[in-house]
C-alpha positions in Angstrom: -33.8 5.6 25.2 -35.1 8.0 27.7 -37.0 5.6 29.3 -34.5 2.6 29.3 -31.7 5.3 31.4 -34.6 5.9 33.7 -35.3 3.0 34.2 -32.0 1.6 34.9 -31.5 4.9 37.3 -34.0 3.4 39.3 -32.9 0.1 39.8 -29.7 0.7 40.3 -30.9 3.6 43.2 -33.0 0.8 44.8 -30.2 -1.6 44.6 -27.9 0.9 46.3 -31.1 1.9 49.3 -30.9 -1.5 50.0 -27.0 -2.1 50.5 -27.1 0.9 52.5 -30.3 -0.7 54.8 -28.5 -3.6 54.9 -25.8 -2.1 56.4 -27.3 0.1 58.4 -29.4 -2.9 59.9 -26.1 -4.6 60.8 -24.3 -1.9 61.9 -27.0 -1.4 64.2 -26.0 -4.6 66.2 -22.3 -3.9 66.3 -22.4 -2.4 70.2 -24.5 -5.4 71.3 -22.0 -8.1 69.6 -19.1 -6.4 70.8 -21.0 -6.6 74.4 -21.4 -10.1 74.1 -18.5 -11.5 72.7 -16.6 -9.3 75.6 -18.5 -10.9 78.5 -18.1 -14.4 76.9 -14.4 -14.0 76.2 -13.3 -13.0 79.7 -15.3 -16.4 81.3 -12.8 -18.2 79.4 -9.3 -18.4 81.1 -7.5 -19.2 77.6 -9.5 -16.2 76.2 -8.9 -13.3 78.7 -5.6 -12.2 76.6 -8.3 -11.9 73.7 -10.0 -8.4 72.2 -12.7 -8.0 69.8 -14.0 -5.3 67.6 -16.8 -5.5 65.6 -17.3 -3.0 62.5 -20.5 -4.4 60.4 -21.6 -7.1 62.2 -17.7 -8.5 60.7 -15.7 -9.2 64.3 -11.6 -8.6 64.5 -10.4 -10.7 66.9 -6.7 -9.8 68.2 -4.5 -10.6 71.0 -3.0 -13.8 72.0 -3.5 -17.2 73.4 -1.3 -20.3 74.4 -2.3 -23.3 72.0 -2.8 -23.1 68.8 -6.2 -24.8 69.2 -7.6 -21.7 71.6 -7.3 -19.9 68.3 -9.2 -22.0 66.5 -11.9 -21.9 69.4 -11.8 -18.7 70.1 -12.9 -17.7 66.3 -15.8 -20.9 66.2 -17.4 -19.4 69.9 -17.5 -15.9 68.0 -19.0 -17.5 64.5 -22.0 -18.8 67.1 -23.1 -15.4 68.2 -26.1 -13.7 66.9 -25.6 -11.1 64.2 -22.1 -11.8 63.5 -21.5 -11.7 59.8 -18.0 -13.1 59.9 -14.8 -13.6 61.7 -11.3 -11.9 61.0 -9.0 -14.0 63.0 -5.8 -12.0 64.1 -5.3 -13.8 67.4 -1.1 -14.9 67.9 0.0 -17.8 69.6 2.2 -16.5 72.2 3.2 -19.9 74.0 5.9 -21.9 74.9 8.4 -21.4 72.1 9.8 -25.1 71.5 13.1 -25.7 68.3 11.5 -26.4 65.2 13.4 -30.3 65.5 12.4 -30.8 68.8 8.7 -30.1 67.8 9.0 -32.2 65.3 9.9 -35.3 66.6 7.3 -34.4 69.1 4.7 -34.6 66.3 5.8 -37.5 64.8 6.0 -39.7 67.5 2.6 -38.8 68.5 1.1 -39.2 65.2 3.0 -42.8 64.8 1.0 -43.6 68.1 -2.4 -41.9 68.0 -5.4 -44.5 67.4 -4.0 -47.1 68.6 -6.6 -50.1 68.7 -8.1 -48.7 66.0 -7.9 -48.0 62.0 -4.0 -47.0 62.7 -2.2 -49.4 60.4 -4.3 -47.4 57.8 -3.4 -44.4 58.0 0.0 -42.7 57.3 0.1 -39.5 58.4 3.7 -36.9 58.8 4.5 -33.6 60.2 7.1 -31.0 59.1 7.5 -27.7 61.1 8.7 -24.5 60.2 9.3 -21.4 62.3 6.0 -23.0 64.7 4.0 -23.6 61.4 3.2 -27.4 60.8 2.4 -29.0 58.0 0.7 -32.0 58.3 0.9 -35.1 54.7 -0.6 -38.4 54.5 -3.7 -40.2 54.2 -5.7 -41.6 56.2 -8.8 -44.2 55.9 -11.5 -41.6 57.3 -12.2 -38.2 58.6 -12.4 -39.5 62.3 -8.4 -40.5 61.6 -7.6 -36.8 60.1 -10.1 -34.9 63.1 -7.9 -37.0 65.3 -4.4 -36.2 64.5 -5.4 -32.6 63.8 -6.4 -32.8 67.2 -3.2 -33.7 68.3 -1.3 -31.2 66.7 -3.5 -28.5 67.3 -2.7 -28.9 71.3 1.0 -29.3 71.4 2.7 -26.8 72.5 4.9 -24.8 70.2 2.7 -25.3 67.2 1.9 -21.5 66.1 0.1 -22.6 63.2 -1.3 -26.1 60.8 -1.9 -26.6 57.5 -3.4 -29.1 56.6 -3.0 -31.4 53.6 -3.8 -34.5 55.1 -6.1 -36.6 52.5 -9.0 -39.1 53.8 -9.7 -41.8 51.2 -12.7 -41.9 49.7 -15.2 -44.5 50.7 -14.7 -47.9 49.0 -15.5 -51.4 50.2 -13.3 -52.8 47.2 -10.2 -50.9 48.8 -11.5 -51.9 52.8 -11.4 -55.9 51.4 -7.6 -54.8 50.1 -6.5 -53.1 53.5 -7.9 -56.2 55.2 -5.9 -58.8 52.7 -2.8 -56.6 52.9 -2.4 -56.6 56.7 -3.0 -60.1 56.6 -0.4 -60.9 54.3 2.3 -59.1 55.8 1.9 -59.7 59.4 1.0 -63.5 58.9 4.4 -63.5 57.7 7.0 -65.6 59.5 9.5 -62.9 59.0 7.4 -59.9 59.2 5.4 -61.1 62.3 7.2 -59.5 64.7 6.4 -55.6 63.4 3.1 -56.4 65.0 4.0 -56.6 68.3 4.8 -52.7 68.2 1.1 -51.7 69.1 1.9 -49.1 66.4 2.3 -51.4 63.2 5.2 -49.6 61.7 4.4 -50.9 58.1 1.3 -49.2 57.2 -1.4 -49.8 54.2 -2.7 -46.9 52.8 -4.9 -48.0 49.8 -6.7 -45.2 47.5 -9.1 -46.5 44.5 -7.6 -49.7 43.8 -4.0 -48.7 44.5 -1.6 -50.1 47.4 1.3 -48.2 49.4 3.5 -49.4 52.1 4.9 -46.8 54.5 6.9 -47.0 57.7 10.3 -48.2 58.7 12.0 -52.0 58.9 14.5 -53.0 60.2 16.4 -53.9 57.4 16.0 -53.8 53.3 15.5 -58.0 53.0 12.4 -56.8 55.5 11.1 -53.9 53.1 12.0 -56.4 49.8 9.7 -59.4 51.4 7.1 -56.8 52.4 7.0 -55.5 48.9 6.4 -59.0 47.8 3.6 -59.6 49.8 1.7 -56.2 49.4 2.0 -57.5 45.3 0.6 -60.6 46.0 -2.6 -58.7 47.5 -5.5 -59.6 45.3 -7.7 -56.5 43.6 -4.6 -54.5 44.4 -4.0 -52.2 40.9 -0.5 -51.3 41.7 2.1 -51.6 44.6 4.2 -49.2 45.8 7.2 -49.9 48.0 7.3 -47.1 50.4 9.4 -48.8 53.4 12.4 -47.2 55.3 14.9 -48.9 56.1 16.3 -47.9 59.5 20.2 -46.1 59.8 19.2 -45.3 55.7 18.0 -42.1 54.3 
């Protein structure tokens, strides 16, 4: 028994001798970090409102900045120095305050627009803000349609934070070869024809494993009916949902 207590006293001490080297080694680098991270801050113009402390190797970075995306850079530049352990990100957005509606239907127009030319009829992606904190819904086809309205959001001013619940679909040549009949189907229509001449294709596809959704506004509920018809005509489409606003209707 004896020998089983000693035996556990003496793992358990080298255990702790090592934590404590450990964190001695680190600690040992906190006035260099702290150096660096200083003098690379303050050749940033967007950073010179920005302090850092380091305590074990872990940096505390505090102040204020005027996007919301100078936040987020601000914290990645640190994560890239040598000997940093990890990054507390206290840093406020302190720019241009802008009404929660107004920022909104700042957002949204931009997301109905961004890509353009692109996968944008496949993506469906919305914005609600509150107090400066945006939170971003929707799918889109891939993660270079998510980076991108991210991107967006993350530079407009008056956005004090994002969350992000934005979904990419997964990869599926089955649901590609539906997106492609889909978009066919609706905009070869006679009546729906004309939503494509808004570079912005208001009726958008999103497909996920197999099943179809229509989102966007018409211009009136005969449009969103005939729509609906065509999206259920799609072959290899599982199900069809109806998503459509009509415009003037809640």
């Amino acid at each position: 028994m004896n020998n089983i207590l000693k035996t556990l006293a003496l793992s358990l001490g080298i255990s702790l001798l090592s934590v404590g080297l450990m964190a001695e080694t680190t600690a040992r680098y906190d006035q260099d970090i702290q150096t660096k991270i200083t003098q690379e801050l303050s050749q940033k113009k967007q950073f010179q409102n920005v302090q850092a402390s380091v305590e074990d190797g872990i940096v505390t970075l505090t102040g204020t900045v005027n996007l919301y995306q100078q936040e987020l850079d601000a914290a990645k530049k640190v994560r890239k120095t040598e000997h940093v352990q990890g990054v507390r990100n206290q840093i406020a957005v302190n720019g241009a305050s802008v009404a929660d509606t107004t920022l909104a239907a700042k957002l949204d127009r931009g997301l109905y627009y961004d890509r353009i030319g692109y996968d944008i009829q496949f993506n469906f992606v919305t914005a609600s803000v509150k107090d400066g904190v945006v939170t971003l819904n929707g799918t889109t086809r891939t993660d270079v349609g998510r980076d991108s309205a991210l991107g967006l959001v993350n530079t407009t001013p008056g956005v004090k934070d994002v969350i992000n619940n934005i979904m990419v679909a997964p990869t599926s040549f089955a649901d590609d070869a539906i997106r492609i009949r889909a978009m066919r189907a609706i905009y070869r229509d006679p009546v729906l024809g004309r939503y494509a001449i808004d570079p912005a294709k208001p009726i958008r596809i999103v497909v996920v494993n197999g099943k179809l959704q229509l989102y966007g506004v018409v211009d009136s509920t005969m449009d969103k009916n005939i729509a609906g018809i065509r999206a259920g005509s799609v072959f290899g489409a599982f199900s069809v949902q109806n998503n459509l606003e009509v415009a003037g209707k809640s």
